[in-house]
N, C-alpha and C positions, 0 to 999 in steps of 0.2 A: 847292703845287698849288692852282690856282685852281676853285671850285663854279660849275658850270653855271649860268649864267642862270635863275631861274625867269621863268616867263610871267606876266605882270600886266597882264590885258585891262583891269582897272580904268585903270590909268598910261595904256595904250594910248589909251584913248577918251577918256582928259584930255587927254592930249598932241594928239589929234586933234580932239579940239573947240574947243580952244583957237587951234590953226589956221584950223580951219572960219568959228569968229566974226573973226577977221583977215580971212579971206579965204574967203568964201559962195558961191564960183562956181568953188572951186578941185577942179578934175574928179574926180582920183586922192582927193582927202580926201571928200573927197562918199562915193565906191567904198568906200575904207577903212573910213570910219565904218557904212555900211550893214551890211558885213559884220561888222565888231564887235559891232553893235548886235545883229544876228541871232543871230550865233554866242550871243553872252551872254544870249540869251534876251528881249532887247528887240525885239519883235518889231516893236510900232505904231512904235519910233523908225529900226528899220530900214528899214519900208515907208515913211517918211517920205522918208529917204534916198534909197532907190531912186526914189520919184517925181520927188524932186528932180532926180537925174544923169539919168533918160529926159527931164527939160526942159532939162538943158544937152544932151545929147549924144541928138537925137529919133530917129540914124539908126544909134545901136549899138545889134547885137543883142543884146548879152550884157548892155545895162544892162535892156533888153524882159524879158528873161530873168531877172536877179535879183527884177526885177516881179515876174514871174508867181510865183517864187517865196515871195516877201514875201508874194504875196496868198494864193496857197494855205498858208500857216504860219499866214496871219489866218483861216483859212476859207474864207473868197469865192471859191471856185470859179469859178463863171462870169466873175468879172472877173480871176483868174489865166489861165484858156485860153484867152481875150480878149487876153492880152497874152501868153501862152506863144506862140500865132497870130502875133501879130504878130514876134514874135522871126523866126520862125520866115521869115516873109514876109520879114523885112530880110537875111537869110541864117546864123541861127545853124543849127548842122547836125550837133549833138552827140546823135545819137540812145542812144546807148548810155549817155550818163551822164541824160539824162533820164530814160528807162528804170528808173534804179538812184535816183536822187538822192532824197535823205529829205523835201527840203524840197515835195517834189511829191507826197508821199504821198497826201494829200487828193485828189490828182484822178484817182489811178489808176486809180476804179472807173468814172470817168466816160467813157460812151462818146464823146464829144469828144477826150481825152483819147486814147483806139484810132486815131480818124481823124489826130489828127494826129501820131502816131508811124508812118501808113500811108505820110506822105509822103515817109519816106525809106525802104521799100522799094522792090528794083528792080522795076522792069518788066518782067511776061511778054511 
């Protein structure tokens, strides 16, 4: 009987970087990497990431998105709901995991923050 796989973000992020320096413009390894680097507590090399894939790819929401989240993990509030806005603007429309998402902690108390979770209530 063969042992489960363990999970080795270390390997992951060699194997991915190792790609990334091959190939600097490759979308999905861009994405990859950013999330590794988050997840594992790399935060400056995940917001690295993310700025990078919102310069290849200027009109996904969700890369807006992992933005805003890189920057609220960094702190910078204002420049996270700056670009949570902008996500927002290009049509991301996931209110309820906003709402909940850990990485947006930071800006929960902010009233910015209110206004743009008003935008997807219905209309009276």
């Amino acid at each position: 009987m063969s042992r489960p796989t363990k999970h080795d973000p270390a390997f992951e992020i060699a194997f991915f970087e190792s790609l990334h320096r091959r190939c600097p413009d490759y979308v999905e390894v861009v994405e990859l990497l950013g999330g590794l680097y988050t997840k594992s507590g790399r935060i400056a090399a995940g917001l690295r990431m993310d700025r990078k894939l919102v310069r290849l790819q200027p009109q996904n929401p969700t890369a807006h998105y992992n933005l805003a989240c890189s920057l609220a993990l960094s702190q910078r509030c204002a420049d996270a709901l700056r670009a949570l806005h902008h996500a927002i603007t290009l049509g991301y429309d996931d209110r309820d995991w906003m709402e909940k998402d850990p990485d947006l902690a930071s800006l929960k108390d902010e009233p910015e923050f209110d206004r743009l979770l008003a935008k997807f209530k219905p209309q009276s």
